[in-house]
MIDOLUM-272661 format. One record per residue (C-alpha): residue number from 1; chain; z, x, y. Coordinates in Angstrom, 2 decimals, padded with zeros to 5 digits, m for minus. Layout:
ATOM  num  cadena       c3       c1       c2
ATOM  NUM       A        Z        X        Y
...
//
This chain:
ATOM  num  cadena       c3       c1       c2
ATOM    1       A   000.84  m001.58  m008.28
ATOM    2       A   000.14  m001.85  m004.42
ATOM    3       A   000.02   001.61  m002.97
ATOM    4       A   002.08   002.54   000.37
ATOM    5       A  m000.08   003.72   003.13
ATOM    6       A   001.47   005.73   006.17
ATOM    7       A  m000.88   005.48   008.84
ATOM    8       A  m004.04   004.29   009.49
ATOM    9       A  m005.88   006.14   011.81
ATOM   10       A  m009.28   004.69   013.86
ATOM   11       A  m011.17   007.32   016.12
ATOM   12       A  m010.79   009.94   014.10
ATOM   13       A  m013.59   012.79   014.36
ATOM   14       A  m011.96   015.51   011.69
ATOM   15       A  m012.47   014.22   008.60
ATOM   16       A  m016.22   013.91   008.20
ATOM   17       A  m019.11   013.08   010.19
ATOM   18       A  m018.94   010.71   013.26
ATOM   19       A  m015.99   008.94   014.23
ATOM   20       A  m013.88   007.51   011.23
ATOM   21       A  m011.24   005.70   010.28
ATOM   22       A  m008.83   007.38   008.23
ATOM   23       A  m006.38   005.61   005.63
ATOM   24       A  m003.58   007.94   004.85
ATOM   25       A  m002.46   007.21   001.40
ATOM   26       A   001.23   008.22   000.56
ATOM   27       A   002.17   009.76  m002.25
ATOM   28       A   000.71   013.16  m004.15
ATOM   29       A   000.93   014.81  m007.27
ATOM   30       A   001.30   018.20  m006.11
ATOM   31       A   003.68   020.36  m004.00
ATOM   32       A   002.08   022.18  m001.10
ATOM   33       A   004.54   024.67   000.00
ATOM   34       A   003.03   024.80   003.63
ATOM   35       A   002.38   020.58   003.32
ATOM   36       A   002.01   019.69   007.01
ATOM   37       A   002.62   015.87   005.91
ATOM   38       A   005.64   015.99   003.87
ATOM   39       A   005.94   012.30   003.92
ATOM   40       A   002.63   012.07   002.19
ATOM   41       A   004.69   013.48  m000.80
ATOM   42       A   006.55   010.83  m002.44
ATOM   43       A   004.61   007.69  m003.90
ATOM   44       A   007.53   005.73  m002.55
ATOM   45       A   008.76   004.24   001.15
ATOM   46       A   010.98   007.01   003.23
ATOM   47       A   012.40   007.00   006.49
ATOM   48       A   012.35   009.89   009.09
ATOM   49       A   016.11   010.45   010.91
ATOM   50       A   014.98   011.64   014.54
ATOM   51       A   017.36   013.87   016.42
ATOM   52       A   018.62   011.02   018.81
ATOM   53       A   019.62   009.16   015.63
ATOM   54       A   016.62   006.77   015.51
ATOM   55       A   014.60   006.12   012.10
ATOM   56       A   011.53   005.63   011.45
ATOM   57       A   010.41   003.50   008.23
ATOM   58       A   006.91   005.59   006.30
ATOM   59       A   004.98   003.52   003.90
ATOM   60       A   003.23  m000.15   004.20
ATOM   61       A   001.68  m002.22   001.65
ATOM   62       A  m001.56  m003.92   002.25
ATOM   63       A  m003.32  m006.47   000.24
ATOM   64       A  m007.48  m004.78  m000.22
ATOM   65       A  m008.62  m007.71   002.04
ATOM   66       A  m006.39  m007.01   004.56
ATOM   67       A  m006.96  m003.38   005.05
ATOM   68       A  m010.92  m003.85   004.47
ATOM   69       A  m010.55  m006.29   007.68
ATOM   70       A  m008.69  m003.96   009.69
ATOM   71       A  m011.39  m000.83   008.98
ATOM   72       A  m014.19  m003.25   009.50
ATOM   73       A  m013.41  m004.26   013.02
ATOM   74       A  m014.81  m000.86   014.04
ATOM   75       A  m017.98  m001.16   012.21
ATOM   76       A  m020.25  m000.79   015.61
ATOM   77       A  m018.67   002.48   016.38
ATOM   78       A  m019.57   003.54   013.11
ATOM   79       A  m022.78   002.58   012.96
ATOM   80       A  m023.36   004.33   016.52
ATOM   81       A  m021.87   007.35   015.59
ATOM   82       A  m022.80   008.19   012.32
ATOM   83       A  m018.96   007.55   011.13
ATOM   84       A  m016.82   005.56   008.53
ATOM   85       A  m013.98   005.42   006.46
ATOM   86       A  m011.65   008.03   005.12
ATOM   87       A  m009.83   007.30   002.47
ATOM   88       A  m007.25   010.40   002.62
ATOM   89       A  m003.28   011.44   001.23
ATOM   90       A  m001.41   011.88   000.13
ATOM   91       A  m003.60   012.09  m002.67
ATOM   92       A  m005.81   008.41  m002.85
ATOM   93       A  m007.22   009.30  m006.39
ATOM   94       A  m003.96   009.43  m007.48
ATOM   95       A  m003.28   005.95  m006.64
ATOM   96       A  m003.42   002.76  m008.78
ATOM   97       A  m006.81   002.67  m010.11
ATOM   98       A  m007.42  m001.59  m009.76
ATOM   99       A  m006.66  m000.94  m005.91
ATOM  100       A  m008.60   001.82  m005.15
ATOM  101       A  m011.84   000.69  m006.94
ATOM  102       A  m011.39  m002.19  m005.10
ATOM  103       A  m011.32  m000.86  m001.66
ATOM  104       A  m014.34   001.30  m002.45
ATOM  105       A  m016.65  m001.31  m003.57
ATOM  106       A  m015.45  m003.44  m000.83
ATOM  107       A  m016.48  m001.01   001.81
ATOM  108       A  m019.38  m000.21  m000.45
ATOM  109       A  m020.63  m003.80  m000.13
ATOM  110       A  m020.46  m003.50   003.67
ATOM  111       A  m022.31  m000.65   003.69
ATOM  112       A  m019.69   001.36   005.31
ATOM  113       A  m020.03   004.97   004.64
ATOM  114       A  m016.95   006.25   002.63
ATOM  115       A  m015.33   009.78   002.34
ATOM  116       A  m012.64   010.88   000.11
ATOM  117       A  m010.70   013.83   001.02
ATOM  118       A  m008.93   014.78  m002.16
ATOM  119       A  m006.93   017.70  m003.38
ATOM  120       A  m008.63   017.55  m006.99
ATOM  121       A  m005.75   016.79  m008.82
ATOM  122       A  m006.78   013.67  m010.15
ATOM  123       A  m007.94   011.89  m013.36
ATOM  124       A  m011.40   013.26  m014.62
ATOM  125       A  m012.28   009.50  m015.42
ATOM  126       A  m011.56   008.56  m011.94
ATOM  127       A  m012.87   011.05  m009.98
ATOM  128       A  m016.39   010.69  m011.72
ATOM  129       A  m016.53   007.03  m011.03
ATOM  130       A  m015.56   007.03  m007.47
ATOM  131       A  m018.98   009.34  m006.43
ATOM  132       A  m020.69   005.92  m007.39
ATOM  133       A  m018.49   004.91  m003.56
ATOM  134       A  m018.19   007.95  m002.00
ATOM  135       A  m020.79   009.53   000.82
ATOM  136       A  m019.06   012.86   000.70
ATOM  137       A  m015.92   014.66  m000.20
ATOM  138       A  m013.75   016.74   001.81
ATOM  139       A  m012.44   018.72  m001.23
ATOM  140       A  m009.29   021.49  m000.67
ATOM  141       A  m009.43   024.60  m002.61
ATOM  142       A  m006.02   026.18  m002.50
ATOM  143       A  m005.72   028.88  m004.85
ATOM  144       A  m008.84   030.34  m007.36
ATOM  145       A  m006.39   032.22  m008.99
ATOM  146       A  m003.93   029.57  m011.08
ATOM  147       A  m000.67   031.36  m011.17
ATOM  148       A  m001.06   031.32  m007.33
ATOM  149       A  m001.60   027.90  m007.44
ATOM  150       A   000.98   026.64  m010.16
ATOM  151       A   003.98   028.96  m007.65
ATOM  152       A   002.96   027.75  m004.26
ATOM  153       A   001.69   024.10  m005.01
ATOM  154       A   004.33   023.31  m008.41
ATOM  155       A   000.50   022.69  m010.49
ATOM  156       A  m002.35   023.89  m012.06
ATOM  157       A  m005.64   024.33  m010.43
ATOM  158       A  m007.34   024.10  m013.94
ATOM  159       A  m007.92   020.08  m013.08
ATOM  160       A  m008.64   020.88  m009.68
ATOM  161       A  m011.76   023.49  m010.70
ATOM  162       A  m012.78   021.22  m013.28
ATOM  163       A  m013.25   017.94  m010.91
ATOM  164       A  m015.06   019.99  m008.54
ATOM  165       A  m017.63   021.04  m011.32
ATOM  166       A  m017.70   017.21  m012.25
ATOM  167       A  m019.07   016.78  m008.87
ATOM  168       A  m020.99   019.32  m008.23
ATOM  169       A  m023.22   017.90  m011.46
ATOM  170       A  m023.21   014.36  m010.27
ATOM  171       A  m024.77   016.42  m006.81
ATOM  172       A  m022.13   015.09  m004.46
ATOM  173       A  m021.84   015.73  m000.82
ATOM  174       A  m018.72   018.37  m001.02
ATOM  175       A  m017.39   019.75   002.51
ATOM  176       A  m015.11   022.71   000.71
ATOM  177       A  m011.88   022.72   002.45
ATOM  178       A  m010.44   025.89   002.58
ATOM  179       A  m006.34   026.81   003.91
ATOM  180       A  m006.00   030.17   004.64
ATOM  181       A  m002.71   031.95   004.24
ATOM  182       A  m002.50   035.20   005.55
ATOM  183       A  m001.49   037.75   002.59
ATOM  184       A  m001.40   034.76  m000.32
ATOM  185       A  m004.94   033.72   000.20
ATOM  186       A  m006.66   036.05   002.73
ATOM  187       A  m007.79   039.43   001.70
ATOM  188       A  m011.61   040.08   001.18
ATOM  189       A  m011.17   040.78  m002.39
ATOM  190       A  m009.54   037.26  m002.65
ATOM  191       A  m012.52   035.52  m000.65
ATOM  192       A  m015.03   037.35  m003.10
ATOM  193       A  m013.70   035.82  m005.85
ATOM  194       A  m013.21   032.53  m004.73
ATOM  195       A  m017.06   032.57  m003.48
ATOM  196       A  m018.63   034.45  m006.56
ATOM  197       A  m016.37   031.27  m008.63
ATOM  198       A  m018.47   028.58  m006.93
ATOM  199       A  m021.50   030.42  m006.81
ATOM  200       A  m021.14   031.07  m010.39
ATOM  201       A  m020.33   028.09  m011.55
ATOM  202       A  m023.21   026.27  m009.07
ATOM  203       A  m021.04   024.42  m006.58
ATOM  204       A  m023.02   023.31  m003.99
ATOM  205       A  m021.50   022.92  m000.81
ATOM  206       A  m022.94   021.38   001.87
ATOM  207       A  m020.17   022.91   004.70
ATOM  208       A  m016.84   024.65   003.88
ATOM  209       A  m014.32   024.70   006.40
ATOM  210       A  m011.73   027.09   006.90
ATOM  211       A  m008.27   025.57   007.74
ATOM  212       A  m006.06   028.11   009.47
ATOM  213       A  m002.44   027.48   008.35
ATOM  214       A  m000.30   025.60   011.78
ATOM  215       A   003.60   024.91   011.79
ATOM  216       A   002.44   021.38   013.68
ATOM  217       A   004.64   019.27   010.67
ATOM  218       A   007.62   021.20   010.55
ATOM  219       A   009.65   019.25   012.34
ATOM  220       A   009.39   016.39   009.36
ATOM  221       A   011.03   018.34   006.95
ATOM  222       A   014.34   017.93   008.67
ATOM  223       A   013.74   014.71   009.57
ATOM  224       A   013.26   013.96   005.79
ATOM  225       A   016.86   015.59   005.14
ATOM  226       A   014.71   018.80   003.29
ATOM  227       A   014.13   022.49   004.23
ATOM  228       A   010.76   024.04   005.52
ATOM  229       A   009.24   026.85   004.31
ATOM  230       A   007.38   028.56   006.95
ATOM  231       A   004.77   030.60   006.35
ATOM  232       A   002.77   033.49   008.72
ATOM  233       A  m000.28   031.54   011.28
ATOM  234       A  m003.58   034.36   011.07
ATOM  235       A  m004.45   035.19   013.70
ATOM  236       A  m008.01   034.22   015.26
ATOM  237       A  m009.36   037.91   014.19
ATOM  238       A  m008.25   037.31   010.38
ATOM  239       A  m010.12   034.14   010.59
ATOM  240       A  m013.21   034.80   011.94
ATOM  241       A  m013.50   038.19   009.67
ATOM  242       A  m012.66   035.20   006.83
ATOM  243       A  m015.78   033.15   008.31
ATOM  244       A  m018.34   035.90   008.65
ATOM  245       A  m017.29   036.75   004.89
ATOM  246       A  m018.02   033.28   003.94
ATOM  247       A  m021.56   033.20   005.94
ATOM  248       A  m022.59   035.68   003.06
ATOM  249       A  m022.72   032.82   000.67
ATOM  250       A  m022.78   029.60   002.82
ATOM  251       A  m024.47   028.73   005.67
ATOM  252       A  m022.55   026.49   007.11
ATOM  253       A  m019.07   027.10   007.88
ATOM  254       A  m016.69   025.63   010.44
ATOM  255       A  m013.13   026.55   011.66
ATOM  256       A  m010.69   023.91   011.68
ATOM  257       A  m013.06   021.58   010.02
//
């Protein structure tokens, strides 16, 4: 089946190296309590009910051709800057397999530099055969612990662990993306762990950003008819005590990615 996509976004310089364009894939198989994209959520077509009474119609099909063609056009600015393509969620591994593997080997065969920013929870079988596309991951670690993850995301992180080891092997580019949640995710002790677990296990990661939690998306949960959960924003001193913890393991570490 065609996937929906919700936005497609050229000049983007947050979601890997250079500028990139980034293909927002709709539809995930987890719950983020603290999702900034709630539309991303459903696999299906919504529509957003503005306060004026206006809608707005998320989700558009797009034959592989057609979308290759519209993320080629900027091929020059890519090349100049180092950039590429995105392919981002939503949760894209998730998609239909046929479509995906498409799109990959037809930016592959244009020699378009491809990143996948996934939240791990994805088929083993598919996640091994798309670092034959992909020039890096941006991979999001929620929770080490799982009964963390399984309350605050509606999943297990067991997949999510094991797909990052898969990579890891195959010696993928990973850019570790990390949320932080003050007093769920935060504490030192918590850090430790999640470091000594990737350390342990030899994860190599070639950046790991640290992704403060915002309240920028909150407004799209009534505009989708459901209720937000907010949660508390660290501040900048939890943060950067989070990113001098994090220096003790890896080098390179960014805020806000």
């Amino acid at each position: 089946m065609t996937p929906y996509i919700f936005n497609v976004q050229h000049f983007s310089t947050h979601d890997g190296p250079g500028v990139r364009t980034t293909v927002f894939f709709k539809g995930c198989p987890i719950r983020c309590a603290w999702c900034h994209n709630p539309e991303s959520q459903s696999f299906r077509p919504e529509t957003l009910t503005n306060e004026d009474g206006s809608t707005e119609h998320i989700g558009a099909q797009y034959r592989v051709d057609e979308l290759i063609h519209d993320l080629a056009k900027d091929e020059i600015i890519y090349d100049q800057s180092g950039g590429g393509v995105t392919l981002s969620g939503g949760e894209v591994l998730a998609q239909d397999r046929k479509y995906v593997f498409e799109l990959l080997e037809g930016l592959h065969e244009r020699e378009i530099s491809i990143g996948i920013d996934t939240c791990g929870v994805a088929p083993q079988r598919i996640v091994e055969e798309s670092a034959a596309y992909a020039d890096f991951y941006l991979y999001d670690l929620k929770f080490i612990d799982d009964s963390l993850h399984r309350k605050y995301t509606r999943g297990s992180n067991r997949l999510v662990l094991r797909n990052l080891e898969t990579l890891a092997r195959l010696n993928a580019r990973i850019m570790l993306r990390l949320i932080i949640l003050p007093g769920l995710n935060s504490d030192e002790s918590v850090i430790e762990s999640t470091m000594l677990w990737l350390k342990t296990h030899h994860i190599a990661i070639e950046q790991v950003d640290i992704l403060p939690y915002h309240t920028y998306g909150m407004n799209k949960y009534a505009k989708l008819g459901r209720k937000a959960v907010p949660f508390p924003v660290p501040s900048d001193e939890l943060i950067e005590r989070i990113k001098r913890q994090i220096e003790d393991f890896y080098q390179n570490v960014t805020i806000g990615g």
